[in-house]
C-alpha positions as CSV (number, residue, x, y, z in Angstrom):
1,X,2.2,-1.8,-16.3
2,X,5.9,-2.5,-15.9
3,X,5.5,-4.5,-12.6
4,X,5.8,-8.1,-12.6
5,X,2.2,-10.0,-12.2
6,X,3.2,-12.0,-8.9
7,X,1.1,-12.5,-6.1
8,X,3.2,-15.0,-3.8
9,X,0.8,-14.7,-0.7
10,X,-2.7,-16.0,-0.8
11,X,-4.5,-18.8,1.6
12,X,-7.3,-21.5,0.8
13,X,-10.3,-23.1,2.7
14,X,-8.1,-26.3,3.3
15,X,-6.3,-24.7,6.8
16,X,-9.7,-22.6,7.6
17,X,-7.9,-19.3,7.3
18,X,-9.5,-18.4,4.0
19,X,-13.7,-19.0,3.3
20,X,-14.9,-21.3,1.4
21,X,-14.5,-19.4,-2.2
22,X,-10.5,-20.0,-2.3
23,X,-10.8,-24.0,-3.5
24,X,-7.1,-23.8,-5.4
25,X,-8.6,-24.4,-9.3
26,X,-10.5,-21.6,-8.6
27,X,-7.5,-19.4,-7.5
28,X,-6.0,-20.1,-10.3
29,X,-8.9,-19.3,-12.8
30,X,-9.0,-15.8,-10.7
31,X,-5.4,-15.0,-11.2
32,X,-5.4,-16.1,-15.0
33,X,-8.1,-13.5,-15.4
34,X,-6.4,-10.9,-13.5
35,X,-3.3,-11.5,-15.5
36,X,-0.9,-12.8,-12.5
37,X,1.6,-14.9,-14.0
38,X,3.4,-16.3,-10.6
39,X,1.5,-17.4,-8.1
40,X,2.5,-18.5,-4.3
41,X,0.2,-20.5,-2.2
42,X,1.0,-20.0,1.9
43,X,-1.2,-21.4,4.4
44,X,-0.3,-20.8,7.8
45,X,2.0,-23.2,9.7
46,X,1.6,-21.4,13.2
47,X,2.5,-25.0,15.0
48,X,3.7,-28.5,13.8
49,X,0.2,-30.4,14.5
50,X,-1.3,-28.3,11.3
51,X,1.9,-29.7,8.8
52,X,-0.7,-32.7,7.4
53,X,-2.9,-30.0,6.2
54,X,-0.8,-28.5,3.8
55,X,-0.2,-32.1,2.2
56,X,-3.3,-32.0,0.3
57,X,-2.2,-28.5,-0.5
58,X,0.7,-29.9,-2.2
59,X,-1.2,-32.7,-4.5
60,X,-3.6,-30.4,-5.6
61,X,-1.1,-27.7,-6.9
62,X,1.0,-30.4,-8.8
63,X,-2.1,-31.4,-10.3
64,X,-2.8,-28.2,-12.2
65,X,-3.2,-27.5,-15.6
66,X,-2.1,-23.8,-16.4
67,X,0.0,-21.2,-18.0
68,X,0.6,-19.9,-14.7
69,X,3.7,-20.5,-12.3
70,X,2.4,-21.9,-9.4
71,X,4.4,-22.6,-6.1
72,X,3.8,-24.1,-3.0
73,X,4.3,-22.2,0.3
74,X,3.8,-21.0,3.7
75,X,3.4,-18.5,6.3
76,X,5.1,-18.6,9.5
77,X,3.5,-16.7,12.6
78,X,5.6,-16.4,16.0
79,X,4.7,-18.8,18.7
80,X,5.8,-16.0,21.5
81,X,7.2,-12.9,22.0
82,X,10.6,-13.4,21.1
83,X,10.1,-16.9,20.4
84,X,10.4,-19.0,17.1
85,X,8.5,-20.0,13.9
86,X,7.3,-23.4,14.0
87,X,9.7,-24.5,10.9
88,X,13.4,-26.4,10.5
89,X,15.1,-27.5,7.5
90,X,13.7,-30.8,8.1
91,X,10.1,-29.7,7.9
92,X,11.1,-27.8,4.8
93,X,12.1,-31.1,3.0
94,X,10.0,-33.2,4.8
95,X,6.8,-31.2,3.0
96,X,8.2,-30.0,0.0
97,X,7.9,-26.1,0.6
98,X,9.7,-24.1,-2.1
99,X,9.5,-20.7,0.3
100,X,8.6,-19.5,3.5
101,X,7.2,-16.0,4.2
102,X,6.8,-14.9,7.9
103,X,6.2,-12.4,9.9
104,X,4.6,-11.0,13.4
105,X,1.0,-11.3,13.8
106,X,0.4,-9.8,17.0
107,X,1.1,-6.8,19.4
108,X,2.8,-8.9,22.1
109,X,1.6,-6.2,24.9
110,X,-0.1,-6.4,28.2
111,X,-0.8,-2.6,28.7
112,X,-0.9,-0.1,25.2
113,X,2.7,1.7,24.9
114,X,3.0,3.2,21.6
115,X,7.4,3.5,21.7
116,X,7.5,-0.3,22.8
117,X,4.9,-1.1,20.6
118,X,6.6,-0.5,17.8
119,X,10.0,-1.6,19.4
120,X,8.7,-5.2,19.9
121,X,7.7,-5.7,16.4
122,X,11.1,-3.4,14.5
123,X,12.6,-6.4,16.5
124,X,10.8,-9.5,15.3
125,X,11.3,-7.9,11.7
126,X,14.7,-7.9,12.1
127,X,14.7,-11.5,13.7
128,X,12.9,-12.9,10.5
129,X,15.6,-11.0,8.4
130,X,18.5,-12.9,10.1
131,X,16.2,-16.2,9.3
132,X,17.6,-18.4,6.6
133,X,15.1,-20.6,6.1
134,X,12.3,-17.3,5.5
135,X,12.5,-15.2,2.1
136,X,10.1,-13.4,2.6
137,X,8.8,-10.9,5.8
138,X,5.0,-10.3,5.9
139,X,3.5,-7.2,6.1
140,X,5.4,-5.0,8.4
141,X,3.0,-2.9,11.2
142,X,0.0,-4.6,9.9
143,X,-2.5,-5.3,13.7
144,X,-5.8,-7.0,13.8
145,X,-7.9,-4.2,14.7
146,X,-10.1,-6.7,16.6
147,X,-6.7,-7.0,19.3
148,X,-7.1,-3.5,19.5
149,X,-10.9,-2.9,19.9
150,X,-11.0,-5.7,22.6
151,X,-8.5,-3.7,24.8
152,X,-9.8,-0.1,24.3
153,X,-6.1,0.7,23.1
154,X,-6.1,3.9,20.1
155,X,-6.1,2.3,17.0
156,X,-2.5,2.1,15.5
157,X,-3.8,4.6,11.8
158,X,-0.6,6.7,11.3
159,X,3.1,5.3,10.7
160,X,4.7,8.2,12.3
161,X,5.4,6.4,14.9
162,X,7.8,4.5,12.9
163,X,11.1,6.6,12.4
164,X,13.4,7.1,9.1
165,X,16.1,5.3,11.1
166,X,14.3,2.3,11.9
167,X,12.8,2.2,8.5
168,X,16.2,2.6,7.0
169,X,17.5,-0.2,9.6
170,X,15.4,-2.9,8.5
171,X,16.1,-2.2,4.6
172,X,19.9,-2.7,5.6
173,X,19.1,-5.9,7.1
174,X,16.9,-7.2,4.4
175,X,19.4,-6.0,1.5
176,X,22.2,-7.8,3.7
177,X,20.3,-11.0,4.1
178,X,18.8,-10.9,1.4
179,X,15.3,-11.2,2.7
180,X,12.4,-9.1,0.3
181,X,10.3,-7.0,2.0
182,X,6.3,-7.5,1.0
183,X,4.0,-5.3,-0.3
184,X,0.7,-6.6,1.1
185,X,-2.7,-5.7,-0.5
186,X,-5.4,-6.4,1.9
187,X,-3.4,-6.4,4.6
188,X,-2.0,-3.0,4.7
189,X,-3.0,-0.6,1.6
190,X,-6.9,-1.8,1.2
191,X,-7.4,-2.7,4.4
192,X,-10.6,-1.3,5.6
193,X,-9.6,-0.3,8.7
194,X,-6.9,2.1,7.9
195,X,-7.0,5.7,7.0
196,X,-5.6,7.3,3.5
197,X,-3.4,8.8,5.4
198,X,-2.0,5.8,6.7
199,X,-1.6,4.0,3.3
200,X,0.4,7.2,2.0
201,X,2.8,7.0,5.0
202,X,3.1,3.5,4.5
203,X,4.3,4.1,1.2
204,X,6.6,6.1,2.3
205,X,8.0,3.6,5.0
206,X,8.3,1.3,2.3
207,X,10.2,4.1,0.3
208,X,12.9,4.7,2.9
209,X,12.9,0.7,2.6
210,X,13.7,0.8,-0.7
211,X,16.2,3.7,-0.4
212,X,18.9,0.7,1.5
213,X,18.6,-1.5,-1.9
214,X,16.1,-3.8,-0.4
215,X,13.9,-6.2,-2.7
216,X,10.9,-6.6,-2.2
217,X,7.8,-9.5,-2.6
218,X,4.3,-8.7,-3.4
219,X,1.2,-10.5,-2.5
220,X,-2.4,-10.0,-1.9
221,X,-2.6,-12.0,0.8
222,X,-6.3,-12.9,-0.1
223,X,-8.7,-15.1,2.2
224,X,-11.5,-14.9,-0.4
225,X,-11.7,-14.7,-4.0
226,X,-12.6,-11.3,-5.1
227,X,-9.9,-10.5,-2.5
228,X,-7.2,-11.4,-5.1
229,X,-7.5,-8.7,-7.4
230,X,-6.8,-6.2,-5.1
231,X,-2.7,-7.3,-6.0
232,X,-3.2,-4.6,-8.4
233,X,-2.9,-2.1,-5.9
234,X,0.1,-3.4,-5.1
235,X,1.5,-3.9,-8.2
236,X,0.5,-0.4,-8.6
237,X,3.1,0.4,-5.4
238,X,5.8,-1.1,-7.0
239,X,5.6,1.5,-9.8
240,X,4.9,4.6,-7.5
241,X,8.4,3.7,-5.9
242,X,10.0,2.9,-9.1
243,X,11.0,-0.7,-8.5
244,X,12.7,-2.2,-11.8
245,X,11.4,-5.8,-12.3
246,X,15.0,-7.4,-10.8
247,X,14.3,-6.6,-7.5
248,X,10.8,-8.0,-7.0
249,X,11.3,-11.3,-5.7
250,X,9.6,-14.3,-6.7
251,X,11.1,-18.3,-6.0
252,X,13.9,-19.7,-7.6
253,X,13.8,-23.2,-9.3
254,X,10.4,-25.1,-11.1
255,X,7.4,-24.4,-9.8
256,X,5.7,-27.0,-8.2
257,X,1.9,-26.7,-11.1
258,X,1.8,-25.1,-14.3
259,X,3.1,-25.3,-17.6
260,X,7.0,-24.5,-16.5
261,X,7.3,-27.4,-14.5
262,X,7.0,-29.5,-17.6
């Protein structure tokens, strides 16, 4: 395998996103096993009440003992439709995050319409591209099938929905910024809840991505711990589009644990 062995998106117990399995020694065993050698921890930060829970976060990681590169994190969410992450320069330095990834995590819809379904989040991708303080945008057109279920709205299982155009737009907004696009493991190409078909048309969205000069991140955005291996499916991605290693993002400077910070 050519692809670099990163997986810069993966949560633990300490926010209560992940279960109880992802204590970060643990993680770190895991990835040493499955060979990563760059690792990115990214709890959530969806409002500015959580920020004391990532400080414990933070110890624990420059604690380690490994071979492995590990950074410290975070995931923004949207607090609205339109709205903003909950994140500044000054919470940046105040905590000590070395990168933010973020993203859109819900459909932001009263009543199902497929066309402005699709509009609202091609817009919030683009919003988190124009971001300075995020490197990294999460999984684009992955729903919580629960949202979905709840309304009785058809299940979103085929990206044709999503045109070249748009595709092509955000790759020209990520390669201008400089934002990396990520291939997400358990969020979009083993996700349970979505067809073959749908993974193979993803891959294709991400190839018309790639086509604009875009880099891109990979992560396996793991809540439990036999959930991190599946980053080899996405490592595997990187190959199928024929990614060289230089654009596969990963953090610049020391990482906060492991044996490169010494």
């Amino acid at each position: 395998m050519t692809s670099p062995c990163y997986d810069l998106h993966m949560h633990t117990k300490y926010l209560g996103c992940a279960n109880g399995t992802m204590e970060i020694p643990t993680m770190v065993a895991e990835c040493q096993r499955l060979g990563v050698q760059v690792m990115g921890i990214t709890d959530h930060l969806n409002t500015p009440d959580q920020l004391s829970l990532h400080a414990p976060i933070r110890e624990e990681i420059a604690a380690l003992d490994t071979d492995i590169e590990v950074y410290f994190g975070v995931e923004l969410n949207y607090q609205s439709c339109d709205g903003e992450y909950a994140y500044s320069a000054e919470i940046q330095e105040q905590m000590g995050f070395q990168f933010a990834i973020g993203g859109i995590h819900r459909p932001y819809l009263e009543t199902y319409d497929l066309r402005e379904l699709v509009e609202i989040q091609h817009r919030h991708h683009l919003k988190t591209c124009a971001d300075p303080l995020v490197q990294v945008l999460v999984h684009p057109y992955w729903f919580g099938k629960r949202d979905f279920d709840e309304r009785g709205w058809p299940w979103f299982n085929s990206m044709r929905a999503v045109s070249k155009e748009r595709a092509r737009e955000l790759g020209q907004a990520a390669h201008d910024t400089g934002t990396a696009i990520e291939i997400n493991a358990c969020a979009n190409l083993v996700n349970p809840a979505y067809s073959s078909d749908y993974v193979k048309e993803y891959i294709e969205y991400l190839g018309e991505i790639a086509s604009e000069g875009a880099m891109f991140a990979v992560g396996s955005d793991a809540h439990d711990i036999r959930q991190l291996a599946t980053v080899q499916r996405a490592w595997q991605v990187v190959e199928e589009l024929g990614l060289p290693p230089e654009r596969i993002w990963r953090p610049t400077g020391k990482p906060l644990g492991g044996s490169a910070r010494r």
